[in-house]
C-alpha positions as CSV (number, residue, x, y, z in Angstrom):
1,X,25.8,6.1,11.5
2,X,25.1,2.9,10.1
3,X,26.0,-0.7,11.4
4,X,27.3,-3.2,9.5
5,X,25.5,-6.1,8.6
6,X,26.6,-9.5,10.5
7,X,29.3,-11.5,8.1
8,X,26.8,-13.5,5.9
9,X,23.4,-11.5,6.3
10,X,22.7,-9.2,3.4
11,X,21.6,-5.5,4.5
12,X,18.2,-6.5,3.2
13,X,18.0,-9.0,5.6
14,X,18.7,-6.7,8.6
15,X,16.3,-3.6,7.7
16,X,13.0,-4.2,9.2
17,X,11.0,-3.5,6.2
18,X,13.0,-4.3,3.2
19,X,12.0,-2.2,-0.5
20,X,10.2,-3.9,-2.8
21,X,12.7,-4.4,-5.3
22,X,15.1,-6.0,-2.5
23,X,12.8,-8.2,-0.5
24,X,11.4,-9.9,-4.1
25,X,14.7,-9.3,-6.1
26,X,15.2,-13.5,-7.2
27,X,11.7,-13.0,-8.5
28,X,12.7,-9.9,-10.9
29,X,15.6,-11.5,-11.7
30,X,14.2,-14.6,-12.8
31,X,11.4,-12.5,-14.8
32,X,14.0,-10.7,-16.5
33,X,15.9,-13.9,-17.6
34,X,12.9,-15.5,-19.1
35,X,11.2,-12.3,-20.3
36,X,11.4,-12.7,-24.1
37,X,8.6,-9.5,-24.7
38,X,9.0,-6.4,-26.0
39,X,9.8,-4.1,-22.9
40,X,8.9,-0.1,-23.4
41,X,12.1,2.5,-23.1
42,X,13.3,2.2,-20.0
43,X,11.6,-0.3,-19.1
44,X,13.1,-3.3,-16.9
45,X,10.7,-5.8,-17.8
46,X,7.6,-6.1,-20.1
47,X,4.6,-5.6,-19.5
48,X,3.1,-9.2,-19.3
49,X,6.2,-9.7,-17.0
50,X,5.2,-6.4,-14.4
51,X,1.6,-7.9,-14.3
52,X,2.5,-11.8,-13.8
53,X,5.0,-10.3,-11.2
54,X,1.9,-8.3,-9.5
55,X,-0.6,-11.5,-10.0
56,X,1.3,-14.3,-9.9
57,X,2.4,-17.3,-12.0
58,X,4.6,-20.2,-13.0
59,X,7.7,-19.7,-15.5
60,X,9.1,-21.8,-18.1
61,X,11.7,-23.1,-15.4
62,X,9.3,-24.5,-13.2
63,X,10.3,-21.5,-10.9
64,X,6.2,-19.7,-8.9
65,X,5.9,-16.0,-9.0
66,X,4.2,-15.6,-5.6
67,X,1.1,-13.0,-5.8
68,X,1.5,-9.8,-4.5
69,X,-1.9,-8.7,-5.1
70,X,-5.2,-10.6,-4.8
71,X,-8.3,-9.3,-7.0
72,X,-8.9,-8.9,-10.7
73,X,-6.1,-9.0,-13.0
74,X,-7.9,-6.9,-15.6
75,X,-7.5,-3.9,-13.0
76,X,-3.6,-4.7,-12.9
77,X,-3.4,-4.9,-16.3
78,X,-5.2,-1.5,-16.8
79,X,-2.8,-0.1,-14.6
80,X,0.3,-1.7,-16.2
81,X,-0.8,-0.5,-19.8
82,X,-1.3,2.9,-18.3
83,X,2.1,3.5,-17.2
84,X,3.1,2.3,-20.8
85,X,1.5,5.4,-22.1
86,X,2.2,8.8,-21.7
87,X,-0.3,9.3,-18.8
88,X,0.0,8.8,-14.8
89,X,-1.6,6.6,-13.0
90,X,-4.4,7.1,-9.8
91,X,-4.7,4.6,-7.9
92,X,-8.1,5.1,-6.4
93,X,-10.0,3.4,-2.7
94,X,-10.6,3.1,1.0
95,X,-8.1,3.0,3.5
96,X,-6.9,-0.6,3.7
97,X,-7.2,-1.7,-0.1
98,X,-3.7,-1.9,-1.1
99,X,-3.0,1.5,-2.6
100,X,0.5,2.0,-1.5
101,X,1.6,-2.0,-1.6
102,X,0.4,-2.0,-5.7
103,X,2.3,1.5,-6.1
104,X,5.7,0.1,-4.9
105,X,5.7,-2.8,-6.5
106,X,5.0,-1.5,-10.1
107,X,7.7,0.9,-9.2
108,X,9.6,-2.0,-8.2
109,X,9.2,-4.5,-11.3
110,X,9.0,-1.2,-14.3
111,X,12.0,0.9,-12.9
112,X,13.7,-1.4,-10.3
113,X,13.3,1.6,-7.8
114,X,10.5,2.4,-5.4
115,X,12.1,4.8,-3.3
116,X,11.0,7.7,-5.3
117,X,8.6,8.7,-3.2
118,X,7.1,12.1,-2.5
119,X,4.5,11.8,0.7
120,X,1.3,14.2,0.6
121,X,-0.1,16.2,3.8
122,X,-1.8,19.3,4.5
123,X,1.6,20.6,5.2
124,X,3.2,19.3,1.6
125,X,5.1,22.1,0.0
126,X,5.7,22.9,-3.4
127,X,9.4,21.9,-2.9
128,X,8.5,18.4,-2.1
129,X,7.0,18.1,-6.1
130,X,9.4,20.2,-8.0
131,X,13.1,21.3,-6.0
132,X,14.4,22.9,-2.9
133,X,18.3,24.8,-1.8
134,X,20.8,24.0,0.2
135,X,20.3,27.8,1.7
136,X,24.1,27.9,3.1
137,X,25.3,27.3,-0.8
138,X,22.2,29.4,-2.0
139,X,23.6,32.7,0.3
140,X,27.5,32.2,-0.3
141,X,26.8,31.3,-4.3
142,X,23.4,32.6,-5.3
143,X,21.6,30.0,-7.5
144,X,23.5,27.2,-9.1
145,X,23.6,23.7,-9.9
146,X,25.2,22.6,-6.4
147,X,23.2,24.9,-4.1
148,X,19.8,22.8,-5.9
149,X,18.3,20.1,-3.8
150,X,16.5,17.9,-6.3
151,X,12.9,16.4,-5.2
152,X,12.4,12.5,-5.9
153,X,10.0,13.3,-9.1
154,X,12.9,15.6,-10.5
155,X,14.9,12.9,-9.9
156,X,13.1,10.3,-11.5
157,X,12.7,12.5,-14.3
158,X,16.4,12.8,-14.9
159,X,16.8,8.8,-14.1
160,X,13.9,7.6,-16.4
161,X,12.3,5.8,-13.4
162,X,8.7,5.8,-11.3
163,X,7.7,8.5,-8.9
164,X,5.2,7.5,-6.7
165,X,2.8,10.3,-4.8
166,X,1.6,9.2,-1.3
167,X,-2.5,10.8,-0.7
168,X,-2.3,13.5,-3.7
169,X,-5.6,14.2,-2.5
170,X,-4.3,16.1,1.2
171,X,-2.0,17.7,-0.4
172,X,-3.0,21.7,-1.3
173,X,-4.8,22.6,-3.9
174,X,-1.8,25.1,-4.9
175,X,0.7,22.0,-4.7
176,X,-0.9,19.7,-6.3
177,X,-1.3,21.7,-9.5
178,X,2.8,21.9,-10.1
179,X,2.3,18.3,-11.3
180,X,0.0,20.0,-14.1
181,X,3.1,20.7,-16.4
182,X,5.4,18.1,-15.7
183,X,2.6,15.3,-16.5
184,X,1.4,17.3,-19.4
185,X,5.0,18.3,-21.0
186,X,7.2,16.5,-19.1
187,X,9.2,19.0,-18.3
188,X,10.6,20.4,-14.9
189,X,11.4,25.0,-15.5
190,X,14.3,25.8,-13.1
191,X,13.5,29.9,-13.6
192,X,16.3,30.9,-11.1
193,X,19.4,28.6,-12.9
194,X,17.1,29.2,-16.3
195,X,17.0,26.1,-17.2
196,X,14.3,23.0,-17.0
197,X,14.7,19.1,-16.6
198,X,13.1,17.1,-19.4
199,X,11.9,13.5,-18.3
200,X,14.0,10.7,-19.6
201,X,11.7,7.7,-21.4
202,X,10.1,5.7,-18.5
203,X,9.7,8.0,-16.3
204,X,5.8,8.4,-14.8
205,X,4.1,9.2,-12.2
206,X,2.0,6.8,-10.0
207,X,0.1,8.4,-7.4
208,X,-2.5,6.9,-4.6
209,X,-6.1,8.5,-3.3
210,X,-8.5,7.8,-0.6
211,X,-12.0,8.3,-1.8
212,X,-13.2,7.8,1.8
213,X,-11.4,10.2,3.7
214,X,-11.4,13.1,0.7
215,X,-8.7,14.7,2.2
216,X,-8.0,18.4,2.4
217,X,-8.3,19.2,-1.1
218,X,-10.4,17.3,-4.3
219,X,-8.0,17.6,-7.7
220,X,-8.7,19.9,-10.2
221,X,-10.2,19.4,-13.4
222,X,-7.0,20.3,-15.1
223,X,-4.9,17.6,-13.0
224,X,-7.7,14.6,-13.0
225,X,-7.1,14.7,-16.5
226,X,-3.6,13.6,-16.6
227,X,-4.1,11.1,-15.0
228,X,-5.5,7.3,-15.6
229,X,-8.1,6.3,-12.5
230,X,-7.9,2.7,-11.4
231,X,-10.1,2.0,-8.8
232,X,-8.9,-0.9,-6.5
233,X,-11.8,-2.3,-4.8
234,X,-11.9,-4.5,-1.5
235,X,-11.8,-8.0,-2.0
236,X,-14.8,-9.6,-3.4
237,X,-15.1,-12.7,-1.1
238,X,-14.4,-13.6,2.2
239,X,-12.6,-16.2,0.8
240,X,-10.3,-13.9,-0.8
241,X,-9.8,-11.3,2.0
242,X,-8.7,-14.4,4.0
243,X,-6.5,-15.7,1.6
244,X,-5.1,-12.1,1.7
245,X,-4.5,-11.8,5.6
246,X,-3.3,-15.3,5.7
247,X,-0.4,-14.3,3.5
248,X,0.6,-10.7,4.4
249,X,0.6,-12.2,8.2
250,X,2.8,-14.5,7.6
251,X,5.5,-12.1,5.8
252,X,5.1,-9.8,8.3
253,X,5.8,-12.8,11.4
254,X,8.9,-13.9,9.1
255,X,10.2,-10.1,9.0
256,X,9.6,-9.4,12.4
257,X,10.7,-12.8,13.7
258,X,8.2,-13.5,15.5
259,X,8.5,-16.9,17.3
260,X,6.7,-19.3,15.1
261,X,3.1,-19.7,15.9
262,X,0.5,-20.9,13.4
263,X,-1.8,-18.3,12.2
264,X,-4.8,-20.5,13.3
265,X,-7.1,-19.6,10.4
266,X,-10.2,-20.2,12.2
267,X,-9.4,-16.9,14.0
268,X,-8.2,-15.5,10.5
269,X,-11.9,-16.1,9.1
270,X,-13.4,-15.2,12.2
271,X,-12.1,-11.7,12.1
272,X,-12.4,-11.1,8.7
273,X,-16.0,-12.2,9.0
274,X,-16.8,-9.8,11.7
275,X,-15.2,-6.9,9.4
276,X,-17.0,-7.9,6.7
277,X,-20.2,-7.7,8.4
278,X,-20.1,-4.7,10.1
279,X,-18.5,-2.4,7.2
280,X,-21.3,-4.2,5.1
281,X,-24.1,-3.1,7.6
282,X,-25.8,-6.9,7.1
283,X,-24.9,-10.5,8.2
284,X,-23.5,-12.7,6.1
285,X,-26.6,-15.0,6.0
286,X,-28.6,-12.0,5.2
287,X,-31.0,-11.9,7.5
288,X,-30.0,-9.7,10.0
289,X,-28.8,-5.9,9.4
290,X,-26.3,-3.8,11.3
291,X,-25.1,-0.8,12.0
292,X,-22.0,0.0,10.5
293,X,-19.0,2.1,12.7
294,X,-17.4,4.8,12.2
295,X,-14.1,3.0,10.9
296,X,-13.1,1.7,7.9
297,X,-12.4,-2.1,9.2
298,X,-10.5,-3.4,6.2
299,X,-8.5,-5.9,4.9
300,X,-5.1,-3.8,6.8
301,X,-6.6,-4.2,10.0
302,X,-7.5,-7.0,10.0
303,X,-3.8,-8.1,8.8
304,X,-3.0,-5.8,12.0
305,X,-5.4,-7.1,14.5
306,X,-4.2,-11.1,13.2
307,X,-0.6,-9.8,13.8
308,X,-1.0,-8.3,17.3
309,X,-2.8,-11.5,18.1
310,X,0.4,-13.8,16.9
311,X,2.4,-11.7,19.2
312,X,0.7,-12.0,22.1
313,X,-0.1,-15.8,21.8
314,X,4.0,-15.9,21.2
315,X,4.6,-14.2,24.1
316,X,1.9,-14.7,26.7
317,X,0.6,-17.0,25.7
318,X,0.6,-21.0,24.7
319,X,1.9,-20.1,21.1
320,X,-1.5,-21.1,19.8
321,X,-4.0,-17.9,18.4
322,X,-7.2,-18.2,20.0
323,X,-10.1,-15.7,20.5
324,X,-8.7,-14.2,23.4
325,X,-5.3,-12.9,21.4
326,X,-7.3,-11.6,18.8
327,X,-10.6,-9.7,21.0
328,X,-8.8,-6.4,22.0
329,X,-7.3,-5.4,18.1
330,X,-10.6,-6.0,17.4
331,X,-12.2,-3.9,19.8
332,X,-10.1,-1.3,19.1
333,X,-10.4,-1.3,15.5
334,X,-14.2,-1.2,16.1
335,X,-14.6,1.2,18.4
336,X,-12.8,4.7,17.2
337,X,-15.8,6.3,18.0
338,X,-16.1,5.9,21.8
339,X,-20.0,6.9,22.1
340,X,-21.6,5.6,18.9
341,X,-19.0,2.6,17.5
342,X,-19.3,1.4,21.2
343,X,-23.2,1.4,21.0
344,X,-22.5,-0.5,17.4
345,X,-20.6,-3.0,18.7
346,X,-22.4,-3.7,21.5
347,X,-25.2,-4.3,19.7
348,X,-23.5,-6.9,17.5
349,X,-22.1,-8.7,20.5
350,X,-25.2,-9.3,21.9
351,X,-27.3,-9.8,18.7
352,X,-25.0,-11.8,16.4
353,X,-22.2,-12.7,18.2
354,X,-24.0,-14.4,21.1
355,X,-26.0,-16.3,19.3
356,X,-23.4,-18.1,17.4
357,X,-22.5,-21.1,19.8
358,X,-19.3,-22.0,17.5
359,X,-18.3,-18.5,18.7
360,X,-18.7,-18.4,22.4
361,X,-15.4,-18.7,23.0
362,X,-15.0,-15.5,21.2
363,X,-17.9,-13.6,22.7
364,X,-16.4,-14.1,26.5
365,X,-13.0,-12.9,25.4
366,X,-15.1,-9.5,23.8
367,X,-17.0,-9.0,27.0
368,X,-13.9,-9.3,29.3
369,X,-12.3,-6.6,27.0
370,X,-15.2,-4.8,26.2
């Protein structure tokens, strides 16, 4: 059951976590309107206009494209030209580089749809890839066209739009390889109705990998090959992975509506900092190395650890983020490990953290929680 939408609130508005394609939809549109390029089959906009949409950028109207993505635009544009072809696209990285968020919205801006979306486990099965039954039609009817249940890459194939792949990589070996003849002829076999499902122009296949966590299963030779690897790497500066947190915080506060409190950004490039350093294993001076945790610590949690913060200075709090609001996420990012990530951040406590008297304020909050 559903409830309707208050008189003058759009159902976009009300969900907690709108798509893609409805949260930035006056930013498509206004792409399409000025989009004068040539656009593949099936395409919604061009190209250029998917990667400006991605990146960023000023039209002819005046109107700003806000980024959605902060890193090299060569990477994007890889990516774009990729799905232009006849190949798939892997995106490729640790936990917490924006994997998923690049997936949906090149789904978004080439197909207008990012709901396609098949998510890989260990416990994935082949029906999730190619089709399942309605059993109760499959025993009264035997095999037809009603009693099929179609899976969201059949059903991009038969729309012409983006399926996107959550973690191909924990997904079974045996699974994963059903993708091997729909990315190679584009064509779905339905054996038991005789039949097959041929892929409509634009339809591909974008599909996301952790190369930390390897997952239960590496692809096969046969697979890799279908597909186009773009590596997305963590941000290159600190100034960059604050610039990052800084905005995704402030979506989220506005979605979640949070009562307005300033993301102070001192405490913004005071976590990313210590992320930055202990993932890194070295100060950012140089001069003094670390140990590194167990964790991944990046850019996510850090949006996550910012976020918590906001809340709790909102709530009880003075509404302003200081160190304390921010000192248990990052504990508890830190510290997975509760023997050796607690001996590694203890260490950094008392070595670099201590003896940085801009951050002392900081380093009683840690030991109080610690």
């Amino acid at each position: 059951m559903t409830t309707p939408s208050s008189p003058g609130t759009s159902a976009s508005e009300t969900v907690l976590r709108p798509h893609a394609e409805q949260q930035y939809a006056g930013e498509l549109a206004r792409l399409a309107e000025h989009d004068d390029r040539p656009r593949p089959p099936g395409w919604r906009l061009s190209p250029w206009s998917v990667t400006t949409y991605l990146m960023g950028g000023d039209l002819p109207d005046g109107s700003t494209i806000s980024p959605k993505y902060v890193g090299p635009r060569r990477l994007i544009e890889v990516a774009v030209a990729t799905l232009a072809t006849d190949r798939a696209l892997l995106l490729l990285g640790v936990p917490g580089t924006a994997k998923t968020w690049v997936s949906e919205h090149l789904a978004a801006a080439v197909s207008g749809d990012s709901t396609l979306l098949v998510q890989g486990t260990a416990g994935t099965a082949e029906e999730a890839i190619r089709y399942g039954w309605n059993y109760a039609r499959l025993l009264a009817e035997g095999p037809s066209e009603q009693a099929l249940v179609e899976s969201p890459l059949m059903r991009a194939m038969r729309l012409g739009s983006v399926a996107r792949i959550e973690e191909l990589t924990r997904m079974p070996s045996d699974v994963q390889d059903t993708l091997i003849t729909v990315l190679s002829e584009k064509t779905l076999p339905v054996p038991e109705l005789n039949t097959e499902v041929q892929a409509v122009k634009g339809f591909t296949v974008i599909a996301t990998a952790n190369d930390r966590d390897r997952g239960v299963n590496e692809l096969s030779s046969a697979l890799r090959r279908r597909f186009n690897t773009v590596v997305l790497p963590l941000p290159e500066s600190a100034d960059d992975e604050v610039a990052i947190v800084s905005r995704r915080v402030d979506q989220i506060g506005t979605a979640l509506e949070l009562p307005e409190t300033p993301a102070g950004l001192e405490e913004i490039r005071r976590v990313v900092t210590v992320f930055r350093e202990l993932r890194g294993g070295v100060t950012g001076d140089g001069r003094t190395k670390l140990k590194s945790p167990s964790g991944t610590l990046s850019t996510a949690e850090a949006i996550s650890v910012i976020t918590s913060g906001l809340a709790l200075a909102a709530h009880f709090g003075d509404g302003v983020l200081r160190a304390a609001d921010v000192a248990g996420g990052i504990v508890g990012a830190v510290v997975q490990d509760p023997v050796s990530d607690r001996v590694v951040w203890q260490e950094y406590l008392e070595t670099v953290v201590r003896e940085r008297p801009e951050w002392r304020d900081f380093y009683r909050a840690c030991r109080e929680v610690s």
